[in-house]
N, C-alpha and C positions, 0 to 999 in steps of 0.2 A: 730618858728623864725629861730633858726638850720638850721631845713632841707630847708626853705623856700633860705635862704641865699646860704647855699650848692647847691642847685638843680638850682636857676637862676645862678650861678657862670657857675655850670658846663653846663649849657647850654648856656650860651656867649658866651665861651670857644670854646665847639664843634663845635658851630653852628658858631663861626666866623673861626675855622679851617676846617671846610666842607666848607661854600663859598667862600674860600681861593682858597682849594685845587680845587674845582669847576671851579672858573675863571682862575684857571692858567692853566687848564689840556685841556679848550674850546679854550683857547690862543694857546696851545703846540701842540696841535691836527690841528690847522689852519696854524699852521708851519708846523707844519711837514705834513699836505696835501700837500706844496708848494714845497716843501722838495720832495715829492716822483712824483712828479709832473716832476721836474728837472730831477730826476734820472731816469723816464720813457722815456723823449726827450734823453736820454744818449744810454738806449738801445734801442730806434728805429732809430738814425740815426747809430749804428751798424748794425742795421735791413736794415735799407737803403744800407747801401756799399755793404754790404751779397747781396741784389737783382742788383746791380747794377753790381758787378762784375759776378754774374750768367747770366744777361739779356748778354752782351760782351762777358763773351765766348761762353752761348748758338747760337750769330750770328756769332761766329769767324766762317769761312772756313776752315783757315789753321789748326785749333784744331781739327775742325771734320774730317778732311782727314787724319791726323794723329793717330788719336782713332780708325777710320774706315779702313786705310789699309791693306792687306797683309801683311807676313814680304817681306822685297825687300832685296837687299844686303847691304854690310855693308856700302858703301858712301853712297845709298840713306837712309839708316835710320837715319846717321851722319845729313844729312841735316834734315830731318824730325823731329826728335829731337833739331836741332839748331832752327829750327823755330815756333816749340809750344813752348820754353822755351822763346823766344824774346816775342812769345803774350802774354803770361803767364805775363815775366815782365812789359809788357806793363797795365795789369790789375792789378796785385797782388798789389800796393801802395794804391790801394782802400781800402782796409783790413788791409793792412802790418800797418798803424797806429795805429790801434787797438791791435797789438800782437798776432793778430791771423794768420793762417796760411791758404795757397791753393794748394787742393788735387785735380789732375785729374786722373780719373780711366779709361782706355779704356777696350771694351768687347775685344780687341786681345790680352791683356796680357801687356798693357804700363801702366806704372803707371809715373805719372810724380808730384814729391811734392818738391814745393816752399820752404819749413823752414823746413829739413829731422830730426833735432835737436828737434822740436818744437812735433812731431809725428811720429819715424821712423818706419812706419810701412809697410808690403810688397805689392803686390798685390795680393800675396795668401789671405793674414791674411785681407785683405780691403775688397776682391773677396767675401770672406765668414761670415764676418762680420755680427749681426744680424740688424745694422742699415741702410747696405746695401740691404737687402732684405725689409725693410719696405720703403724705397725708393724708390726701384722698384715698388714697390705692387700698388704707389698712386704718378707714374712718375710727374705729374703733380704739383704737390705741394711742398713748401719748407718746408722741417721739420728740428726741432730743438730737436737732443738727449743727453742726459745725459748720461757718461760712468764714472763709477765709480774709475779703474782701470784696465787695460790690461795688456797682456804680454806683449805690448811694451812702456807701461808710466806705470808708478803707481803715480800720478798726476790726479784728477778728473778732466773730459773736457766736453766742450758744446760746439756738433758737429753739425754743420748747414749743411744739403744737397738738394741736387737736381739732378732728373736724367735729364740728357741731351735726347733727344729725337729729331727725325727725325719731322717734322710738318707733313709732307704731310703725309707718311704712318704710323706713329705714333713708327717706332721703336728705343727701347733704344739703342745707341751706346757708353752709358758712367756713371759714376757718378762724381757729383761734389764735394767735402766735403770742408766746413771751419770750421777747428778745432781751440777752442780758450781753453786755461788751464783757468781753476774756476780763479786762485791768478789773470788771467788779467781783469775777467770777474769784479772781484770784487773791480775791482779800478775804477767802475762805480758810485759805491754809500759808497766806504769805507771812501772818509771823512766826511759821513753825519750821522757815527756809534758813537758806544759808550758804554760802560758796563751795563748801562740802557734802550737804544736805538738798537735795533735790528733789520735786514734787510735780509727777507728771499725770495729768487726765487723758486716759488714751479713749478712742470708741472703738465699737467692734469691727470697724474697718482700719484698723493698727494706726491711725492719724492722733497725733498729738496735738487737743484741742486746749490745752491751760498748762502751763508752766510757769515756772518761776523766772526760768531764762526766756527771756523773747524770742530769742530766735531760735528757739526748740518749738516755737507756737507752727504747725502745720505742716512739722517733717514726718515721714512714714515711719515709726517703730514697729515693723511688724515681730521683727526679735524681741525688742523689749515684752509687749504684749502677748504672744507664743510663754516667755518666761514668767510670769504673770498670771496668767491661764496656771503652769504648773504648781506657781506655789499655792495657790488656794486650792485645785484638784490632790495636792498632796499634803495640804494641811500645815505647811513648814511656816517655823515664827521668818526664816528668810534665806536668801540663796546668793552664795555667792555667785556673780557673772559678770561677765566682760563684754559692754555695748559701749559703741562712741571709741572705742579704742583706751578704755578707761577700765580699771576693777574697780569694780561696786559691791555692797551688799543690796541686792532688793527686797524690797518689803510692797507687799501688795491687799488691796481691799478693793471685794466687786460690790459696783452701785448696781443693785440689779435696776432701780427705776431708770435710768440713766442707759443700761446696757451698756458701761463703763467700768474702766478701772482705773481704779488711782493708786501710784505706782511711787513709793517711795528711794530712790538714790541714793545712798550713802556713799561718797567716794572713801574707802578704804585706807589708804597714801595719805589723804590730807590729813582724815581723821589720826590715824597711827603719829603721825610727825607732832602735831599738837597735842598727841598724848604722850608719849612718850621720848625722853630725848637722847636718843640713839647714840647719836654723837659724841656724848658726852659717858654713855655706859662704856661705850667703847675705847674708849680714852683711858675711863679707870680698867678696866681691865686689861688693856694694853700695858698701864703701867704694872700691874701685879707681875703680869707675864714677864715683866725685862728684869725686874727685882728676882723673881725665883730661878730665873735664868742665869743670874749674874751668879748667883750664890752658887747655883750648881755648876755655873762655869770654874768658878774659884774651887770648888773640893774636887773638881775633876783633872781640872789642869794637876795639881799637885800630884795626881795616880797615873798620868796619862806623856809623860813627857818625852818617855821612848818613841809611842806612838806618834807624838809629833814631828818628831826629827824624823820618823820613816814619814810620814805624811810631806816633807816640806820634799825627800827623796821623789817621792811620786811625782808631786806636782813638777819638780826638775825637770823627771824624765819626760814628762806628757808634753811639755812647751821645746824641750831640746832634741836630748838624744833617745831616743821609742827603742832603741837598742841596748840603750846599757842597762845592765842590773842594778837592781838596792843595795846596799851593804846590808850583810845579815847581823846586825848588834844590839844590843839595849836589852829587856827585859826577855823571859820566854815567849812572850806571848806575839814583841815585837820581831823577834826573830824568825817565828814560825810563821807571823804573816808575809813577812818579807819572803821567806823561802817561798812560800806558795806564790808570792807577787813576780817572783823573778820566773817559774816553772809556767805561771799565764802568759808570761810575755813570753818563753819560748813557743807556747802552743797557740798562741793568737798569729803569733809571727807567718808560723805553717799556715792558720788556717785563711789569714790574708793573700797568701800567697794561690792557695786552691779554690779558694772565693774569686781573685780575678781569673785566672785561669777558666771557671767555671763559667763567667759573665762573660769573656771573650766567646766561648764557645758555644751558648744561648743565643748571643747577639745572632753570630755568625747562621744558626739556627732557621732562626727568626726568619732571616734575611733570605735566606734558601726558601724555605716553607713560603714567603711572599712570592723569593720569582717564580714559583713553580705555579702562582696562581694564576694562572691564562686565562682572561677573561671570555669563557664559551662563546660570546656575541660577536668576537671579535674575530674567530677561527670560522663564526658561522658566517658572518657576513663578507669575509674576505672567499672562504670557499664558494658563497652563491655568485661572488664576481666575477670569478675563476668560470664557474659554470655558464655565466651569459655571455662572457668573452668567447667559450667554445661553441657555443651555439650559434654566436654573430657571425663567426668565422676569424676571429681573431686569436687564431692557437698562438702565433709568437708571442703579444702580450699573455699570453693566459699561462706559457709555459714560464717566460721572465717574471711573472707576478707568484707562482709555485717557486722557482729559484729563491726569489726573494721571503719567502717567507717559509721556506726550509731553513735557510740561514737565519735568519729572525730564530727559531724556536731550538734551530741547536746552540745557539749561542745563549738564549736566556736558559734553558733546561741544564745547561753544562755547569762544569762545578764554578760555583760563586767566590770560590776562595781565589780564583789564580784572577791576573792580572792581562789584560791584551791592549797592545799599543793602540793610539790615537788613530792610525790609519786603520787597521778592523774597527774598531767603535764607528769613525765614519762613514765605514763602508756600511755597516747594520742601517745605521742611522737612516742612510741613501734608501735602505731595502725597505725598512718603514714607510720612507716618505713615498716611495714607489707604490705601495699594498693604496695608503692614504690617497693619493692624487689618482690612483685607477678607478677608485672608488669614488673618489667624492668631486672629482676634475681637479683642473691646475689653478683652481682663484685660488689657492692660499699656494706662493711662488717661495722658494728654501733657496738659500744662493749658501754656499759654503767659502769662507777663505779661514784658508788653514797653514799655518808656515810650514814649508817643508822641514825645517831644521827639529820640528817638531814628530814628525809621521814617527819617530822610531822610540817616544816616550809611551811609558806604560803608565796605563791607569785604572782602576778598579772599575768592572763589568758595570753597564746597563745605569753607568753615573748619567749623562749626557740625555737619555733615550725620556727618561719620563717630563721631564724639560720639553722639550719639543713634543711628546704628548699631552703636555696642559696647552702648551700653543695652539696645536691642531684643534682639542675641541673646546677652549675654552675663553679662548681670548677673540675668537673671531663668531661672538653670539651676537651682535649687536651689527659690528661690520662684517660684510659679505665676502671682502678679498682684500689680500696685504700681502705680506713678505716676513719669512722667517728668516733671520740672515744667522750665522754658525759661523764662529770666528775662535781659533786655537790658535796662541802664540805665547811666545817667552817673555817674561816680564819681570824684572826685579828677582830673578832670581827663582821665578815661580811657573807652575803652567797653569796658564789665563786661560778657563775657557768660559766664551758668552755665547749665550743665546737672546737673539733682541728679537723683538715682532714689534708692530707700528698697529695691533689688533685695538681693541678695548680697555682696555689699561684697568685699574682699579685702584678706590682709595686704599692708601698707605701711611705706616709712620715712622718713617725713615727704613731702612735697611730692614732684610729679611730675619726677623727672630722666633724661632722655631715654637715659644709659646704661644703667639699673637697668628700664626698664618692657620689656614682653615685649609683640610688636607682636602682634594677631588677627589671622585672614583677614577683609577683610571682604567681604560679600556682593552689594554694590553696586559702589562705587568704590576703584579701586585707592588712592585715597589713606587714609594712614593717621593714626594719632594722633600718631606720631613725623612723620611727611612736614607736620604742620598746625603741630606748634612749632618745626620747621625753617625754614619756610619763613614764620613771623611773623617768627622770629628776621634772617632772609635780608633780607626788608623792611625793618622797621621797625628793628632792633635789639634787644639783648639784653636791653633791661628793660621789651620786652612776653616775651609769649610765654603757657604752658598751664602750669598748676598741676592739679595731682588731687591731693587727700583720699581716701580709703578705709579703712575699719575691716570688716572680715568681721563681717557679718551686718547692719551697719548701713548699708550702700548708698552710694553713690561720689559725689564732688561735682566737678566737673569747670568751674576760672576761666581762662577765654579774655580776655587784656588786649588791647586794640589802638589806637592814639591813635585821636583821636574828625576824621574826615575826611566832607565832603560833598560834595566834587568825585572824580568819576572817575579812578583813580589806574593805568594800566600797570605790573603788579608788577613787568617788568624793567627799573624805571626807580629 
């Protein structure tokens, strides 16, 4: 009855703030089409003046006799100049409302600009300009460029051009530019912004040339624009998506004069929170929740108070004694659960019981299936050492280096369960180092001190061995030759065994723990340095097991603890 009350509460809840939020975002989304609708008639009758004062001077005469002259002498240029500047003024109010500006460039070197404040720039720097040459390239056409900053504004601007052209023989005698600064461009659609409401002009090279936030003025949206593209190819009033690391709804309108798109943001989060107050629904229905709850607590309590008394039984047994039974008393219902509760605890009992049982014997598994994994490279690269030795004429090493790693492979392949004292472990160990130093020479030197009092303690197979194979190849990458020194002795009651080398050391953070260390391959035996403090831990318990030290550049120390035993121990026991 709880969960029943909980679960329709909080689906009310949701489901009347999902179709809240639903109808008002279908509502906000139809606005603001209207909205961007507006704001596109804004910039194509700028679109418009732009062609209209290009179409006027493209027919002036006196403009192009001007752009097209000689130099003449100084009165007739005086006049020359007086009279594109009258046409000029006679067109420029076309534009001049917008706060944009009118650039004429002639191929003879005249450069004539209407608002010199507004873009003072020269003929040189217009002459060579790179939105002058894509002008030229495609005379015909009005193009619209984005300049982020120049030597002569540092002001981001949206430059409209057009190359003037002869009709008949098609040649250029001019360019036109109308340069307008972003802050005028942006008083198109800045009162229809807002901190959750967003308005971006992209071009068809994904660059955001006009926003409402500045510092969105000239970063690459090629996602936004990709997104943007689909909503007008699929006709949608708008699309949810996630750009900037934000959820939006976008809304889109292409300027085809422009070969732009203006791109409306709605942040999602902000919008929802100032519409709706979440907090505050949740509250009341949180309280509905504890009131029908109370109530159902109150008529249940009154039916239910056997069950409790076996309830408070459980929780007894769970925190004390996991062995003792319920009392079977109180109602039927509390009876019959109790019988079944006490018939689980016999049957869990058993099945705890053949569950660890089961896990010792998987470990144990495990463990076999690793040592038996003999790394091929290792059998192949010792036997081809074998075979250069016979060939050199060195048969006593080649036959001692065969001894040695006969003994090697019967001891890892033999059964992993039994236990062999400290003096075989060292003797393997020796035989190792033996295969290693034939093979690779004596710079990496082993010195062994081991207490006698020790030689007759038993310890679980192939512990020691992988130890001394991370030293071999991996401590000594950086230095070329050092010392593994192998030290066994009694200590507090325990047997100490370390392995120290003075190789390369590594960073560390404090003492060895089995989540934090990074396992090698090793070259030998599949067993490894984690599979050695697992499997102490497995035995003995948790307050043996492997410690490492390590400092980079000062070489690794490696304490293997294990109670001090002299009889033969089966690890699965």
């Amino acid at each position: 009855m709880v969960i029943s009350i909980v679960a329709v509460s909080l689906l009310i809840t949701f489901s009347s703030i999902r179709v809240s939020s639903n109808l008002f975002m279908d509502t906000f989304s139809i606005t603001n089409t209207k909205v961007l609708s507006q704001i596109k008639t804004r910039f194509e009758s700028y679109s418009f003046a732009i062609v209209s004062a290009t179409h006027e001077v493209q027919n002036n005469g006196t403009i192009k006799r001007v752009l097209t002259q000689e130099d003449e002498n100084s009165i007739e240029t005086s006049g020359s100049y007086l009279n594109i500047i009258r046409q000029m003024e006679r067109i420029y109010p076309t534009v001049e409302s917008y706060e944009a500006n009118m650039i004429v460039l002639g191929e003879n070197e005249r450069l004539f600009n209407m608002n010199y404040s507004n873009w003072p720039v020269s003929w040189g720097g217009l002459k060579n300009h790179s939105i002058t040459q894509h002008t030229i390239s495609e005379p015909s056409k009005l193009q619209y460029h984005f300049i982020s900053s120049t030597s002569f504004t540092d002001k981001p601007m949206i430059v409209a051009t057009k190359a003037l052209m002869e009709r008949s023989s098609g040649e250029i005698y001019g360019v036109l530019y109308f340069p307008i600064r972003e802050e005028q461009l942006k008083a198109f659609y800045e009162g229809y912004t807002s901190k959750e409401n967003e308005v971006l002009l992209i071009n068809e090279a994904g660059k955001i040339v006009s926003s409402n936030k500045e510092e969105m003025i000239g970063v690459d949206a090629i996602d936004v624009l990709n997104l943007a593209k689909e909503v007008e190819e699929e006709e949608l009033e708008f699309k949810d998506v996630n750009v900037f690391d934000t959820e939006y709804m976008l809304m889109s309108e292409y300027l085809p004069t422009y070969n732009m798109y203006l791109v409306n943001l709605v942040d999602k989060n902000v919008v929802m929170d100032n519409l709706v107050n979440t907090k505050e629904i949740i509250m009341i229905s949180l309280g509905i929740v504890l009131i029908a709850v109370l109530i159902v607590f109150l008529i249940s309590r009154r039916m239910t108070n056997s069950i409790s008394t076996l309830v408070k039984q459980i929780s007894t047994i769970a925190k004390h004694d996991f062995n003792k039974p319920v009392t079977e008393t109180g109602g039927y219902e509390a009876r019959k659960i109790a019988n079944a509760f006490n018939f689980m605890l016999n049957e869990l009992q058993d099945y705890v019981g053949i569950v660890v049982q089961a896990q010792q014997k998987q470990r144990n598994a495990e463990l076999s299936a690793l040592q038996h994994q003999i790394n091929p490279h290792f059998l192949y690269n010792t036997l081809a050492s074998v075979k250069f030795m016979v060939q050199q004429g060195k048969k006593e090493k080649a036959t001692d280096m065969i001894h040695a790693l006969i003994s090697l492979l019967q001891n890892a392949l033999s059964n992993i369960d039994q236990t062999i004292t400290v003096e075989q472990e060292i003797k393997e160990l020796k035989n190792y180092v033996l295969i290693n130093q034939a093979r690779y020479g004596d710079r990496i030197r082993v010195n062994y001190f081991i207490s006698p009092e020790c030689l007759d303690y038993h310890l679980p197979k192939l512990i020691l061995q992988p130890f001394i194979e991370n030293a071999f190849f991996h401590a000594f990458n950086e230095k070329k030759e050092g010392f593994i020194q192998i030290l066994v002795a009694l200590k507090d009651g325990r047997l100490v065994c370390e392995i120290v080398d003075n190789g390369d050391g590594m960073e560390m953070k404090g003492n060895y723990m089995k989540e934090d260390f990074k396992e090698k391959r090793h070259l030998f035996s599949g067993i490894g340095v984690r599979n050695v403090h697992e499997r102490i831990q497995l035995l003995y318990g948790e307050e043996y097991g492997v410690e490492m030290t390590s400092a980079k550049g000062e070489g690794t120390r490696v304490k293997v603890e294990l109670p001090p035993q002299k009889v033969q121990v089966a690890s699965g026991t």
